[in-house]
Backbone as CSV, one residue per row, in Angstrom:
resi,resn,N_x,N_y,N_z,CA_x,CA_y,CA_z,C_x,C_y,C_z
1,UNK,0.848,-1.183,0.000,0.000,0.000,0.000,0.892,1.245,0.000
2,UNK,0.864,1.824,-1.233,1.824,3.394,-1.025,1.451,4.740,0.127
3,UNK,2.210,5.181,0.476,1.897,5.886,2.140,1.579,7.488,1.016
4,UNK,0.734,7.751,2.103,0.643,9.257,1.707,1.800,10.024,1.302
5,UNK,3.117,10.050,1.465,4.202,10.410,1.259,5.038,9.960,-0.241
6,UNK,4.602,8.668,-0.778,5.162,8.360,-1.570,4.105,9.297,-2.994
7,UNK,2.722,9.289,-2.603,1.817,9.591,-3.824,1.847,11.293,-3.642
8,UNK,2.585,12.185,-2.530,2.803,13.084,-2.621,3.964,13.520,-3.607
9,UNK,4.826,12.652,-3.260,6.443,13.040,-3.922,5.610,12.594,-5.837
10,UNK,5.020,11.547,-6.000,4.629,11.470,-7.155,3.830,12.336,-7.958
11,UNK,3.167,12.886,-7.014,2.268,13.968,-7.731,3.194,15.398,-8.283
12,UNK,4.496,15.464,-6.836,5.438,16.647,-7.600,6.017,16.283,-8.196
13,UNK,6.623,15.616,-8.619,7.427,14.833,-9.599,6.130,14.855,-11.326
14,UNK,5.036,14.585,-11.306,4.030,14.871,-12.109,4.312,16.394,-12.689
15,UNK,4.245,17.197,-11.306,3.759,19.204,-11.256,5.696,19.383,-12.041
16,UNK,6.355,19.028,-11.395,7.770,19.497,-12.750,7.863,19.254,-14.040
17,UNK,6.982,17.582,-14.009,6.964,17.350,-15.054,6.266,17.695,-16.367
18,UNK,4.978,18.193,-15.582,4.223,19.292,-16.142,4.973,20.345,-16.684
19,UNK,5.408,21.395,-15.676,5.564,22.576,-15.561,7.173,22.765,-16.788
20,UNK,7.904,22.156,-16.848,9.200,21.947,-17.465,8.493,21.799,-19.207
21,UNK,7.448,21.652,-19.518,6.567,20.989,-20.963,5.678,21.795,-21.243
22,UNK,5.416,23.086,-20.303,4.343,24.048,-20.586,3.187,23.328,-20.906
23,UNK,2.606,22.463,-20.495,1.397,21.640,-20.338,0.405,21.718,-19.496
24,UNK,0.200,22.359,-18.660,-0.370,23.120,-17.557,-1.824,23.512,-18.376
25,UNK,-1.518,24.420,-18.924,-2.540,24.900,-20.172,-3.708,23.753,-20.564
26,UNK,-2.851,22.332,-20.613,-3.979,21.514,-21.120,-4.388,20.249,-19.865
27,UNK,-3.765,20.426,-19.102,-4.149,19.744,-17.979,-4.998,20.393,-17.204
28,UNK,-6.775,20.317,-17.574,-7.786,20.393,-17.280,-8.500,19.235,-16.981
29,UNK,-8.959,19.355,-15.508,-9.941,17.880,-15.166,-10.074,17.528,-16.310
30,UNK,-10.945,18.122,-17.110,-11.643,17.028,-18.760,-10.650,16.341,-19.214
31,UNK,-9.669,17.309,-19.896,-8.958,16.858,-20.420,-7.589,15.560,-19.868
32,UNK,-7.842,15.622,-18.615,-7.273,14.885,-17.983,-7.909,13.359,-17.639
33,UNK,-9.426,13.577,-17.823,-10.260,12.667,-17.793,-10.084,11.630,-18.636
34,UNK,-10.168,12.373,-19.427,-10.354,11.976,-21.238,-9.091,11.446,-21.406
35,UNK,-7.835,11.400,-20.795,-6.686,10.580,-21.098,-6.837,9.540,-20.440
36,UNK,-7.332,9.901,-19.073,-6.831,8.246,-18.303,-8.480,7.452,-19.139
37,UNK,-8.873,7.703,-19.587,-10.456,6.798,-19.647,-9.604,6.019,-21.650
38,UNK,-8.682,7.048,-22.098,-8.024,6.377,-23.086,-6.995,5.455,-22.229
39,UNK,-6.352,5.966,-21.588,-5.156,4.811,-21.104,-5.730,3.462,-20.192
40,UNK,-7.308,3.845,-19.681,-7.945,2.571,-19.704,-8.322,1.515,-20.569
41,UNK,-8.527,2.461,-21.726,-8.510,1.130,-22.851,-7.496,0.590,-23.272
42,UNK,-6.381,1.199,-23.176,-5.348,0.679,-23.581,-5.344,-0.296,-22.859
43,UNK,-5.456,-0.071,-21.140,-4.914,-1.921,-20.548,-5.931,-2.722,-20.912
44,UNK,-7.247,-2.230,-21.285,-8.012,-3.358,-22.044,-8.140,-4.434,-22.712
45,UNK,-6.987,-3.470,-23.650,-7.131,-4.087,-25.254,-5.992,-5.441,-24.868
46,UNK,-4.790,-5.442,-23.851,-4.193,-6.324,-23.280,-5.064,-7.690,-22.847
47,UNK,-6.096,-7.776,-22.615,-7.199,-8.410,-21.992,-8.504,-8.517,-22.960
48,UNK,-8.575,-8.321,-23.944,-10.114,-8.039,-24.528,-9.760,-9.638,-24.988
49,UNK,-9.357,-10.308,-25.509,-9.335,-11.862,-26.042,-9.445,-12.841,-25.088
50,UNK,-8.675,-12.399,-24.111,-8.067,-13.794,-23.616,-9.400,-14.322,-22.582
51,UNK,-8.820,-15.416,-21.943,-9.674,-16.178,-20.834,-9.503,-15.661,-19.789
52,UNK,-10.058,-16.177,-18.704,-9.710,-15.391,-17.249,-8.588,-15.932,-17.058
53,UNK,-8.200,-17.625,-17.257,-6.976,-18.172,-16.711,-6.000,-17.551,-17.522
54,UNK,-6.254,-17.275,-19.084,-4.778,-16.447,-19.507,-4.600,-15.087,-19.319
55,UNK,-5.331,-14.320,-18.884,-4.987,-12.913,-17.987,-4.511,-13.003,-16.497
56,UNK,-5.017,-13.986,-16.058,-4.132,-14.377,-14.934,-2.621,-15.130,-15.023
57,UNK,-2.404,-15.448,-16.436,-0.982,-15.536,-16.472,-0.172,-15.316,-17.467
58,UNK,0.165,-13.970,-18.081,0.431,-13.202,-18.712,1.960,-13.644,-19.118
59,UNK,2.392,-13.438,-20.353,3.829,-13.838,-20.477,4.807,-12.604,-20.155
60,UNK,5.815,-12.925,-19.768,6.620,-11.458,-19.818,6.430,-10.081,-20.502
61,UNK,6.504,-10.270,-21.863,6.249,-9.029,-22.830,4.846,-8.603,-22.309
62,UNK,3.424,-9.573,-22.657,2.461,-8.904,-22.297,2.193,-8.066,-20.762
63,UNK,3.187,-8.693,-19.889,2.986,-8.090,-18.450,3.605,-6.910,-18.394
64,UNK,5.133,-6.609,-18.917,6.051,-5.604,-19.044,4.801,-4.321,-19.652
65,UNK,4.079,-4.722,-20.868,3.081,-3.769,-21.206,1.605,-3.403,-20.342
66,UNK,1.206,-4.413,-19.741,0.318,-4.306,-18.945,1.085,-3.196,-17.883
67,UNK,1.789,-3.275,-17.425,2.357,-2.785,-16.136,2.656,-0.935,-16.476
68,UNK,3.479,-1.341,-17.993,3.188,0.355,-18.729,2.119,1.182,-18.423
69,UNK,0.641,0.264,-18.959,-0.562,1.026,-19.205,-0.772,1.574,-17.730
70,UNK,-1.051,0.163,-16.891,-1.011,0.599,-15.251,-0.349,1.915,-14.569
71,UNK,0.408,1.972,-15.303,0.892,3.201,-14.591,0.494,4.597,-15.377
72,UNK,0.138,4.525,-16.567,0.065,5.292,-17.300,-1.603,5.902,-16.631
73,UNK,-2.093,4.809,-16.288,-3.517,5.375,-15.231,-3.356,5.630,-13.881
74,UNK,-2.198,5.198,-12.837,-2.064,6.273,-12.120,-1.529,7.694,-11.957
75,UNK,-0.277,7.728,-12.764,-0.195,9.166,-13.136,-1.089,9.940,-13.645
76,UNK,-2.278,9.938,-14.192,-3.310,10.517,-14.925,-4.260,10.317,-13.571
77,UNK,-4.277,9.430,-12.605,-5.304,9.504,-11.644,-5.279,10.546,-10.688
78,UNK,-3.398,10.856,-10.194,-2.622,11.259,-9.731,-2.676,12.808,-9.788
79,UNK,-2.698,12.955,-11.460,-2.516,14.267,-11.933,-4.031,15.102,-11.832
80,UNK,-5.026,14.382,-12.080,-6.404,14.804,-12.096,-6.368,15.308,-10.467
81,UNK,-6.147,14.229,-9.438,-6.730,14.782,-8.440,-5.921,15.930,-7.966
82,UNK,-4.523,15.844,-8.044,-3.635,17.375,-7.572,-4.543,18.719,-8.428
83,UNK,-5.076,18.617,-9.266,-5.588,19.672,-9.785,-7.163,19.814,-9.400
84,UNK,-7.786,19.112,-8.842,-8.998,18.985,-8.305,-8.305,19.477,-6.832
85,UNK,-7.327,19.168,-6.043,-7.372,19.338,-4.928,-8.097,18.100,-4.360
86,UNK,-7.696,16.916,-4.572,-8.187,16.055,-3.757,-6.932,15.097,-3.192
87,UNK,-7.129,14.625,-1.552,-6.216,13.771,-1.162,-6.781,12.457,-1.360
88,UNK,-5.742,11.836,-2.794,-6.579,10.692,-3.142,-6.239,9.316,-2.594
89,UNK,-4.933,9.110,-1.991,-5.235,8.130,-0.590,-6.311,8.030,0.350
90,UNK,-6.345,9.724,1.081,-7.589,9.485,1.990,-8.856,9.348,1.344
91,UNK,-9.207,9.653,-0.144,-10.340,9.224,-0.860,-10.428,7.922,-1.273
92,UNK,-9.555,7.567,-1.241,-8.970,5.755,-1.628,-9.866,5.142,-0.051
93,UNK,-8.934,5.534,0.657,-9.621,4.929,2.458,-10.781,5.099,2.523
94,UNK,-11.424,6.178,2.465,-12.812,6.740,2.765,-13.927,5.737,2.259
95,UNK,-13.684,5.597,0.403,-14.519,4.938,-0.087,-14.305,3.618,0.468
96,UNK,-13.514,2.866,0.762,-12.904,1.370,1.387,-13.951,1.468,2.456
97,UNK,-13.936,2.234,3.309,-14.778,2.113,4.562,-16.434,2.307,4.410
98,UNK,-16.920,3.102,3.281,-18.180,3.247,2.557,-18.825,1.864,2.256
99,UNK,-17.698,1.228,1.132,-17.689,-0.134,0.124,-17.766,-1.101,1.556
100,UNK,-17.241,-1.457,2.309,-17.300,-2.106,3.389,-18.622,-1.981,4.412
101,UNK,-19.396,-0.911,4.321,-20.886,-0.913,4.958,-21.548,-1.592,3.885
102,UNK,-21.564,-1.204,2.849,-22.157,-1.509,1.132,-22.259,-3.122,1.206
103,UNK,-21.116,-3.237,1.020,-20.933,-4.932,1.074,-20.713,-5.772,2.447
104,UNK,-21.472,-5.924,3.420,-20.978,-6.211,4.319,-20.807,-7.953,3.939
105,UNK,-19.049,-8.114,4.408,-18.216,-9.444,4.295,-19.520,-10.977,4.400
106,UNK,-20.258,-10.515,5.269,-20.909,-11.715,6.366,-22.069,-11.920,5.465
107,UNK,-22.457,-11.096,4.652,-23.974,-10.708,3.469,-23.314,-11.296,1.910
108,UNK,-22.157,-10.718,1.738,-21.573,-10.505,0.190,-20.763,-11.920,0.218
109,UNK,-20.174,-12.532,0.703,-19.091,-13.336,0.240,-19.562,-14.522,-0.476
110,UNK,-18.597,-14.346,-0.880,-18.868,-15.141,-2.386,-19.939,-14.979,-3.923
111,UNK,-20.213,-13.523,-3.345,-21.886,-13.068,-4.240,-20.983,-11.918,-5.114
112,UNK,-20.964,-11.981,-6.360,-20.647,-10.715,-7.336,-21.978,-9.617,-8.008
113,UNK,-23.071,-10.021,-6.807,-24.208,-9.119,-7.185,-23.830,-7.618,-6.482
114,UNK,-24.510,-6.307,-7.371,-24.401,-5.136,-6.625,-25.064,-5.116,-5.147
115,UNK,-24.620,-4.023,-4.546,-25.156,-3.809,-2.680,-26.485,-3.420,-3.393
116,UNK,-27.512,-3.404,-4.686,-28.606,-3.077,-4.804,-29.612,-4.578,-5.101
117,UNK,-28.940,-5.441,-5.275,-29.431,-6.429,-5.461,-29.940,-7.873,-4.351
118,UNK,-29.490,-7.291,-3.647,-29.746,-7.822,-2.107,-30.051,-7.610,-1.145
């Protein structure tokens, strides 16, 4: 689990990386949206064929790229929320503890139905 400290240093490490590219300009929530919801398809398209057992065991090359895209959606998750102003660890926790009334363990386990369906 990365500590609040590590997704801080990442987010400035993001803001230089920004700021050094004059990109600022286009790093708007939307437009920031609109990348990671592309760099979601990208890890998709890694996965759109296969079976569950062969996404669960990926060969080197395909993982080395999977792991690309992966990151390519937290920096974009990363970057959205520093510009929203959101602390997205403690929004990470928050919802965990929400999702955990939602689904309670003792009701849900083993059930992949929504908390509306039960």
């Amino acid at each position: 689990m990365p500590k609040s400290s590590d997704l801080l240093l990442l987010r400035d490490k993001l803001r230089v990386f920004a700021d050094e590219r004059d990109w600022n300009q286009f790093h708007t929530p939307k437009n920031l949206c609109m990348a990671l919801m592309v760099e979601v398809a990208e890890l998709m398209e890694h996965f759109q064929w296969l079976t569950p057992a062969q996404s669960a065991s990926l060969s080197v090359e395909n993982k080395t790229a999977v792991e690309e895209e992966l990151a390519d959606v937290l920096l974009y998750l990363v970057r959205i929320s520093d510009k929203l102003g959101v602390d997205l660890l403690a929004a990470a926790q928050l919802k965990l503890e929400k999702n955990a009334v939602k689904y309670p363990a003792d009701i849900v386990r083993g059930s992949a139905k929504k908390y509306s369906e039960y």
